[in-house]
C-alpha distance (Angstrom), angle and dihedral (degrees) to the residues before:
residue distance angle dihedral
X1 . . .
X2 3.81 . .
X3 3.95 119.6 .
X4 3.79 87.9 -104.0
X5 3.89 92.4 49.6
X6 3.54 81.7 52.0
X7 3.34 101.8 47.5
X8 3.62 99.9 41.5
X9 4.16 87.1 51.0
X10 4.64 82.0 59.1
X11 3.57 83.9 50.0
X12 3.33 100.4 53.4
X13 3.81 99.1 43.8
X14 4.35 88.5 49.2
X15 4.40 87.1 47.1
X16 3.87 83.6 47.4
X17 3.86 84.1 59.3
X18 3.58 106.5 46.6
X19 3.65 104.1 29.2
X20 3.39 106.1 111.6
X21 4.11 140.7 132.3
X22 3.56 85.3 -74.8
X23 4.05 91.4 73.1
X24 4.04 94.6 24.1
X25 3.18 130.3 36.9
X26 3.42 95.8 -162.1
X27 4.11 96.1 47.2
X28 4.08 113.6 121.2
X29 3.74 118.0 179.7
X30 3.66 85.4 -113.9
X31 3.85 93.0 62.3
X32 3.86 106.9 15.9
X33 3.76 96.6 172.1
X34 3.73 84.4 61.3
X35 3.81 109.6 135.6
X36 3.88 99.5 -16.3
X37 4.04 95.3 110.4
X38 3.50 88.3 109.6
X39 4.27 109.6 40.2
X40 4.34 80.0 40.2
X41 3.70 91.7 58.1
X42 3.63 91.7 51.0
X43 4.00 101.9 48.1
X44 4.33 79.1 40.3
X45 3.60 88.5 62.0
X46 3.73 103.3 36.9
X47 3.48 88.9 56.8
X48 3.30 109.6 35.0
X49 4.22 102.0 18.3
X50 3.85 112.5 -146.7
X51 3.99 121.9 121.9
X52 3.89 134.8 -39.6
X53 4.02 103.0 -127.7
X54 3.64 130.8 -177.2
X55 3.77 139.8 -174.0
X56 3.34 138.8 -174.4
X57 3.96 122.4 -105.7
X58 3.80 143.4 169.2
X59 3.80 92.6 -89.2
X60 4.07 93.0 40.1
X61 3.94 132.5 -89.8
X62 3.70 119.6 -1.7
X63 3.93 113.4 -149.3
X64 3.89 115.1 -145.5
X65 3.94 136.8 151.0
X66 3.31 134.6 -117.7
X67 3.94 121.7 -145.6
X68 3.59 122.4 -172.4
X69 3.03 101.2 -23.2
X70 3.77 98.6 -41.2
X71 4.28 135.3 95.0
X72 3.62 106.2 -105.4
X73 3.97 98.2 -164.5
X74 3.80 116.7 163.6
X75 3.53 92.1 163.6
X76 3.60 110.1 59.6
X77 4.09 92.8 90.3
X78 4.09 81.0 79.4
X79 3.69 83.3 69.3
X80 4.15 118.0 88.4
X81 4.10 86.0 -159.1
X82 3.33 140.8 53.2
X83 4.30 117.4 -86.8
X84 3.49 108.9 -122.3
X85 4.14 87.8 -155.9
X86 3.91 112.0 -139.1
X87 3.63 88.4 -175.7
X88 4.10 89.0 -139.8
X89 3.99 110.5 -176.6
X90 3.54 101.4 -120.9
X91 4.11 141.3 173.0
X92 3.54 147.7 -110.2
X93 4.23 77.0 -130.5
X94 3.17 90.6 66.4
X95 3.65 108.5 33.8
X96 3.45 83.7 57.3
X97 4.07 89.4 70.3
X98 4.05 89.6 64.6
X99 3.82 86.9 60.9
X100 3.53 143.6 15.5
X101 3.46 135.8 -143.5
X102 3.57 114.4 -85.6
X103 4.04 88.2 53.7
X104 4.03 87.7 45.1
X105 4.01 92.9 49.9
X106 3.85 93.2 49.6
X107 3.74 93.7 45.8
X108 3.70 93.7 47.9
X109 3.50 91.8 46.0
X110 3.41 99.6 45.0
X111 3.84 98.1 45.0
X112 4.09 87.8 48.5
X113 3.59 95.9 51.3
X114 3.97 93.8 42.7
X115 4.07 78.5 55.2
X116 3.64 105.3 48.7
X117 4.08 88.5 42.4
X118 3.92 80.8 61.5
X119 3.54 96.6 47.9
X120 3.67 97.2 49.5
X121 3.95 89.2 50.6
């Protein structure tokens, strides 16, 4: 496993945590990644920089990162197919549009705090 594997897998498990219908309104504790493409991608690339990606899928454009080089996608589990990746360069503009703020600032908060808890541990 790769330090990117490995980070992305600590990711995952502290978005698993705080996702909610606080930072989605489409989340369901039977699909928690549902709808948080967009607010992810954002607290992805405030923390770790990198690229706002976006592709299109069956239910519309799926937000992702890229990282040196390689798609950072932690929310593609909310999808029940496979993501043909189109790899479009994309925007924090625009990423912005599958959110809004109030579900960006919790998330962000939430997923920083969750991390600096861990750190001090």
């Amino acid at each position: 496993m790769n330090d990117l594997e490995a980070q992305d897998t600590g990711n995952k498990h502290v978005l698993m945590k705080v996702w909610s219908i606080e930072s989605s309104s489409k989340w369901t504790p039977e699909n928690p990644a549902k709808g948080q493409g967009g607010v992810t991608a954002l607290v992805v690339n405030d923390l770790l920089g990198g690229e706002m990606m976006k592709t299109k899928t069956h239910e519309g454009w799926h937000f992702y990162n890229q990282i040196d080089g390689q798609r950072y996608g932690l929310t593609e589990s909310q999808f029940s197919e496979a993501i043909e990746y189109m790899d479009v360069p994309s925007s924090r503009e625009e990423a912005f549009l599958d959110t809004n703020e109030r579900q960006y600032v919790y998330l962000k908060q939430n997923v920083y705090q969750d991390i600096f808890k861990n750190d001090e541990q």
